[in-house]
N, C-alpha and C positions, 0 to 999 in steps of 0.2 A: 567500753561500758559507759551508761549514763551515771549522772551523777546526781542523785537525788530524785528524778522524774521517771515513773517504769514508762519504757520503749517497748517496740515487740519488734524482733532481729527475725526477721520469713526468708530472708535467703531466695527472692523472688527474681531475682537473677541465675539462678544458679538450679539447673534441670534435675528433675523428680530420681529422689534414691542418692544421692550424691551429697546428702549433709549427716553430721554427726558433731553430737555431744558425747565427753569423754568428763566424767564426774572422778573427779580422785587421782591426784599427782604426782601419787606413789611410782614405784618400778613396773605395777598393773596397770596405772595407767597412760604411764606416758609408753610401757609397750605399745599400747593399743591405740594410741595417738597416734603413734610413727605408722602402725601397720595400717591403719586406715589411709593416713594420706601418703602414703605409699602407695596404693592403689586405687589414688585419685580423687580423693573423698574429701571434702569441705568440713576441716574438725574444729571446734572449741574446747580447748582443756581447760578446768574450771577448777580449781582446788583453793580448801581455804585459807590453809596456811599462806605464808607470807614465802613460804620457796616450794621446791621441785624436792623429792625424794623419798617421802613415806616418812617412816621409821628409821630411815637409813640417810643424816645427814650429819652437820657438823652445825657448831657454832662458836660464838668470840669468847674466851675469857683470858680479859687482858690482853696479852703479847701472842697466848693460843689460839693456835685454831684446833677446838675438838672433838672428835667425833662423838654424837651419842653413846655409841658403844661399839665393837670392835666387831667386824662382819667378816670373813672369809666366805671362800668358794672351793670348789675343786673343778681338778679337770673334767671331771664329767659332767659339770653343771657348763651343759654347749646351748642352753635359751640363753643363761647369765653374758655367757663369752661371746654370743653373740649380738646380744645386748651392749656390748664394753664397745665392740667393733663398729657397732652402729654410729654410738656416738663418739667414735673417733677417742676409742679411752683406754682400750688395751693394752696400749704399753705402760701407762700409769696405776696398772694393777697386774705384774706380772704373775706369774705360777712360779713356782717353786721347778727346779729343773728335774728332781727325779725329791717322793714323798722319804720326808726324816723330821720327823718329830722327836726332842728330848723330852724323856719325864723323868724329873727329880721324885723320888719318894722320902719321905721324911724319916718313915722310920726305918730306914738303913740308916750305918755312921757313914758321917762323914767321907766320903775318897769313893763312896759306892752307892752313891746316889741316882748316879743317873744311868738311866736307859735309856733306848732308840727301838722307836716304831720307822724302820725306813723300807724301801722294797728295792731289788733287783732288777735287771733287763732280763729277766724270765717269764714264759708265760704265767698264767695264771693257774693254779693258786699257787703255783713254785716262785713267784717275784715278791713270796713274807715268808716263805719257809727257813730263812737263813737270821731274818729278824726275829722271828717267834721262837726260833730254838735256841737263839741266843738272849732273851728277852729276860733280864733278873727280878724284876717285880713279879712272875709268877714261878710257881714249883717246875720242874721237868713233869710231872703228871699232868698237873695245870694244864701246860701248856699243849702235851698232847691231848686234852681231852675239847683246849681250845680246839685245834686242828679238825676234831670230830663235828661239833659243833660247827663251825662254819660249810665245812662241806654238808651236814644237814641246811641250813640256811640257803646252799647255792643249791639245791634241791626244791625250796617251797616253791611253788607256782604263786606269782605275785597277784595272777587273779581271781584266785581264789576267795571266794568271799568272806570265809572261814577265819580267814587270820585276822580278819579287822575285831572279829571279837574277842580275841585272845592277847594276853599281855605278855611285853618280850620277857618280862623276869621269870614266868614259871615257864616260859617253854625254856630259856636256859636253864634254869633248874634242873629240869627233869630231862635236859642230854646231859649232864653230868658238870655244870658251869657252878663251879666253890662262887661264896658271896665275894672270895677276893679275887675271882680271875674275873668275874661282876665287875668290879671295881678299877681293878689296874687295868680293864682290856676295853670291855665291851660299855661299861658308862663312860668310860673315858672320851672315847668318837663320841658315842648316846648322846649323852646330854649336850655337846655343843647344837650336836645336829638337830635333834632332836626339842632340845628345851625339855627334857622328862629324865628321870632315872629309868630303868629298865623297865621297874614293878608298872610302873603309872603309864607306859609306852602302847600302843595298838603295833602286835606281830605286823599286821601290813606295813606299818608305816617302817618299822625298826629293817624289817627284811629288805623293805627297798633300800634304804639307808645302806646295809651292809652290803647287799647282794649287787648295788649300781657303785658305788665308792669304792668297795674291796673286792669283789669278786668277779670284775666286768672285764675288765681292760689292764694290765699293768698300770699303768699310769691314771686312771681312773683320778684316784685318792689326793693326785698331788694337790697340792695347799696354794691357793692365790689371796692376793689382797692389797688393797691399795694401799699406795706408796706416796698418797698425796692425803689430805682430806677429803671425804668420801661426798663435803657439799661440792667438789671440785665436777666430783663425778654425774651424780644426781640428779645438780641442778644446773650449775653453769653450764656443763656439757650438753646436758641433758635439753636445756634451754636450748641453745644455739642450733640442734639438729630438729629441735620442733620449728625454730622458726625457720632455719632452712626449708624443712618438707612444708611450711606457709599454715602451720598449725598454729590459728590462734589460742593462746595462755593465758588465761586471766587468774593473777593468785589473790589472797584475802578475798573470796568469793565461793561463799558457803552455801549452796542448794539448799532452799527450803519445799520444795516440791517439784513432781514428775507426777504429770499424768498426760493420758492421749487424747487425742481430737479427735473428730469426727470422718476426718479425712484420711486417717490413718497416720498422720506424723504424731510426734511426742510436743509437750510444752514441759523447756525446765523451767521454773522461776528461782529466780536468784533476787536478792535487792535492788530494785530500781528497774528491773529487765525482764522479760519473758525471751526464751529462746526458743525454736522449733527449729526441730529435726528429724531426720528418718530416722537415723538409728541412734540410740543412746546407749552407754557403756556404762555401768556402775562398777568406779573399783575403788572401794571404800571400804573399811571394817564392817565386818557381819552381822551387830549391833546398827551401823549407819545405814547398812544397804538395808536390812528391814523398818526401818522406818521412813525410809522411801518410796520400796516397794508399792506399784497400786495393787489395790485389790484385785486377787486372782493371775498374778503373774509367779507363784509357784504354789504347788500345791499344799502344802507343808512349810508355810514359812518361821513357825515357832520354832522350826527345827535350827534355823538361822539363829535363835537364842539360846538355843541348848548346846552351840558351840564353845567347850570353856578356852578360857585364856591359862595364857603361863606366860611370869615375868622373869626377866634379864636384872641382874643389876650389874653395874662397872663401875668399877673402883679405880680411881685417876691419883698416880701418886708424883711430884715432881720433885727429884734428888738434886744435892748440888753439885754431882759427880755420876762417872758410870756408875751403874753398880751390876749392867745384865750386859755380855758380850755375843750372844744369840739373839737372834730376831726377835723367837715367843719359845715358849714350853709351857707343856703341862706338867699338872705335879699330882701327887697322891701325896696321904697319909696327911693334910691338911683340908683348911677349908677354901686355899685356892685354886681355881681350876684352873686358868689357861692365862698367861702373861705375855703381854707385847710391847714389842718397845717402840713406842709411837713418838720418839722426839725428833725424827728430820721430817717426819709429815704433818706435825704439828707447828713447825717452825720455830722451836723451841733452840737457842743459839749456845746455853751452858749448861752444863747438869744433862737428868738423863729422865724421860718420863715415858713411866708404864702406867698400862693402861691394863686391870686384870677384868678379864670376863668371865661372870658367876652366871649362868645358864640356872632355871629351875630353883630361885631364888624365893618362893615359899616364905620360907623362913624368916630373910630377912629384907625383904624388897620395902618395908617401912620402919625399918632400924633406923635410931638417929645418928648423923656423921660421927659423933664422937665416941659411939656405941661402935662402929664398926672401923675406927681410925685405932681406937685399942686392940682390936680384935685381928686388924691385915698388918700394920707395921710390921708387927712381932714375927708374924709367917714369912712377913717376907725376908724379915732378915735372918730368920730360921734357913730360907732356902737357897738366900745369895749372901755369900760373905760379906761381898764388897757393900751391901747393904747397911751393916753393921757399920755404926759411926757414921754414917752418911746424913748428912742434913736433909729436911723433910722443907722444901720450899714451900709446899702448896699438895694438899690433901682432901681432893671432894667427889663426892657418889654426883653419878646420874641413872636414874631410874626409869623403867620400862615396862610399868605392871601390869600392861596387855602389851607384850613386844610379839605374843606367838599365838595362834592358838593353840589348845593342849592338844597334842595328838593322844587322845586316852583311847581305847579301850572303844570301840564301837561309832568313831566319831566320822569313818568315812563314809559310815550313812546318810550324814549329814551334810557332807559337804557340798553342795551342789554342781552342777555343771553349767558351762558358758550358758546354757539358751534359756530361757525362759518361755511361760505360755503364752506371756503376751509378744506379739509381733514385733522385731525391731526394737528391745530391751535385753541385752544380755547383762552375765556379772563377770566381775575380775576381781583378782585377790588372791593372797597365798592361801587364803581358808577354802578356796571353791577345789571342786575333783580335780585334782591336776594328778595326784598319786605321789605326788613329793609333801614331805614335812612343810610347813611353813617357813621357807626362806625365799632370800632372794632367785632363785632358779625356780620355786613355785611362785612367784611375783609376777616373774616377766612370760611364765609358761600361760598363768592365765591370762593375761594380757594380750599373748599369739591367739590362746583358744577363741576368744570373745571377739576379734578382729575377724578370725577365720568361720567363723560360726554366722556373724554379723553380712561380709562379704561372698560367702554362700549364698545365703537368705536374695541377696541382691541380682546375684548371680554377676558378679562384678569379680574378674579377675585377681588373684590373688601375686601378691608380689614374692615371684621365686624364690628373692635371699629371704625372707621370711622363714623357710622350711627347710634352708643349709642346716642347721643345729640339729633340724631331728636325722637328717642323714648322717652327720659325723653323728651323732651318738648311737 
């Protein structure tokens, strides 16, 4: 980049169809970075921050390295695993060997606290038949009426367009789902995956949730996550395999416009530089990609602001001792939902630190730390002994009040698709049609879509291992 004086970068060595700007550094775009020069393509990755990763990174406090907030995958998220593969990072985020989840409930005593969500080498739906009838946070009715209820579920036709307007709390309702099998079964996955409670959930988005995690594969569900910090992943890795495939990265460079030429290529401008390209990638938040957008490149771009958000919060606590001898669990009958134990990926060398993730955080996603340092201590030493007595080193939130979009009730109307009307402009993002919730595996999905979309257009060969994920899945 220049420095102070704008330049104009024409790429006039470099023959017609064969250049590409990629706006946004997230997991959308640096998918779509890789896929492009994968198949040959002359890219610039352009993001403003100061690293590689989205929403999804880490940072310093003090002797910590820590993650924003805590991200998991499962097995059936194969764009995600293909993704980890690309940049040589899979083994630093393994799976779980077969899905076991503890949930402590609170309001059991003591000695009968905990349950297991785990599955079988059985097929489907027989590999939870042995976890759900033995499952003590709900009734033996419950439970059977669970069983009903998901075989409805593995029945909806996911393309149906009917379910986007419908919300998952009353269709569970009404196959016979109590507000406690709500609670201990079905928000329990819901809300990580999701960011929503049931009632506030769009059926589409909840059935694929259930029906691709639970109802697909045995192994579907299992649980992965990194075992390092997650900037390890993002961006250092993530760096090294863009500049392998010769993807030039420019970070702290924030796009102030896009618009086309007369010739048919794009002009981005940035501070100091105009860039021109065939193809341009916007994978940016859906607020950012519309105030980019030139006129007339979708038809309905208001709709792009009628996207809502839903925030994360994570509550980071550091002990002078153990006090969790499992990985993470969920818990019911408090206001903690899911705890990890982040002390050997944080580099933390004494004591013991978790890390709780509050999904759907409404509430309290602008509580101040001392409001919610009263409020978690107490649960947590409610739900682990070793807690009690334990010294509190270091206790502080990080906050994420647009970590998702809301998957409400009607919102995959909105979501758009990779292509746009204008020529040689697509979009990426967990918020575009990909048909998963907003996570990482809807990230790196539109990522693929907008490289494949883009590379079509071109009629430019597409890179095989691109399209291994959608064959394993």
């Amino acid at each position: 980049m220049t420095d102070g004086t704008r330049s104009e970068r024409t790429h006039d060595d470099i023959p017609s169809g064969r250049t590409a700007v990629v706006i946004g550094g997230g997991l959308a775009g640096v998918t779509a970075a890789l896929a492009l020069a994968d198949a040959g393509m002359h890219v610039t990755l352009l993001e403003g921050r100061p690293r590689l990763g989205g929403l999804a990174f880490s940072f310093q406090r003090g002797d910590l390295t820590v993650d924003n907030g805590q991200h998991v995958y499962l097995r059936c998220c194969t764009a995600y695993r293909w993704f980890l593969d690309r940049i040589e990072g899979a083994a630093l985020a393994p799976l779980q060997d077969r899905l076991d989840v503890p949930v402590l409930d609170l309001a059991k005593p003591e000695g009968r606290r905990l349950g297991r969500l785990r599955r079988d080498p059985l097929p489907v739906p027989l590999h939870l038949g042995r976890s759900l009838a033995a499952y003590p946070h709900l009734s033996l009715a419950e439970r059977a009426r669970v069983g009903q209820a998901a075989l409805a579920l593995r029945a909806l036709d996911l393309g149906d367009p009917s379910l986007d307007a419908q919300d998952f709390g009353s269709w569970l309702a009404a196959r016979g789902q109590s507000a406690r099998a709500i609670e201990a079964l079905w928000d329990l996955v819901g809300v990580a995956t999701l960011n929503a409670v049931a009632q506030d959930a769009s059926l589409a988005l909840a059935a694929m949730v259930f029906k691709t995690g639970l109802l697909s594969d045995p192994g579907a569900a299992d649980i992965g996550w990194a075992h390092v910090p997650l900037g390890e992943l993002h961006d250092r890795l993530a760096r090294k395999a863009l500049d392998s495939a010769g993807v030039r990265t420019e970070l702290r460079t924030r796009v102030t416009s896009v618009s086309t030429n007369e010739n048919g290529t794009w002009s981005v401008q940035v501070p100091g530089e105009t860039l021109t390209a065939d193809t341009v990638v916007l994978a940016v938040a859906q607020r950012e990609a519309y105030d980019l957008l030139p006129e007339g490149a979708l038809d309905a771009p208001e709709n792009l602001l009628e996207i809502g958000t839903a925030p994360i919060l994570n509550v980071h606590v550091v002990y002078d001792r153990t006090v969790l001898t499992k990985p993470f669990f969920a818990a019911l009958g408090t206001p903690v939902q899911w705890v990890f134990d982040r002390t050997h990926a944080s580099g933390l060398r004494e004591g013991q630190y978790l890390a709780l993730s509050q999904s759907a955080a409404q509430d309290e996603i602008d509580a101040p730390v001392a409001v919610l340092r009263e409020r978690y201590l107490p649960e947590l030493e409610r739900l682990l002994a070793g807690a009690r007595g334990a010294g509190v080193k270091d206790f502080f939130v990080t906050r994420e009040r647009t970590a998702t979009f809301a998957p409400t009730p009607g919102v995959g109307r909105l979501r758009p698709g990779a292509r746009t009307k204008a020529p040689g402009l697509y979009l990426a993002g967990a918020w575009t049609a990909t048909g998963w919730p907003a996570t990482m595996e809807s990230a790196v999905r539109s990522g693929v879509n907008a490289a494949d979309a883009a590379l079509r257009t071109l009629g430019r060969p597409r890179p095989r291992h691109l399209f291994e994920f959608e064959e394993a899945a």
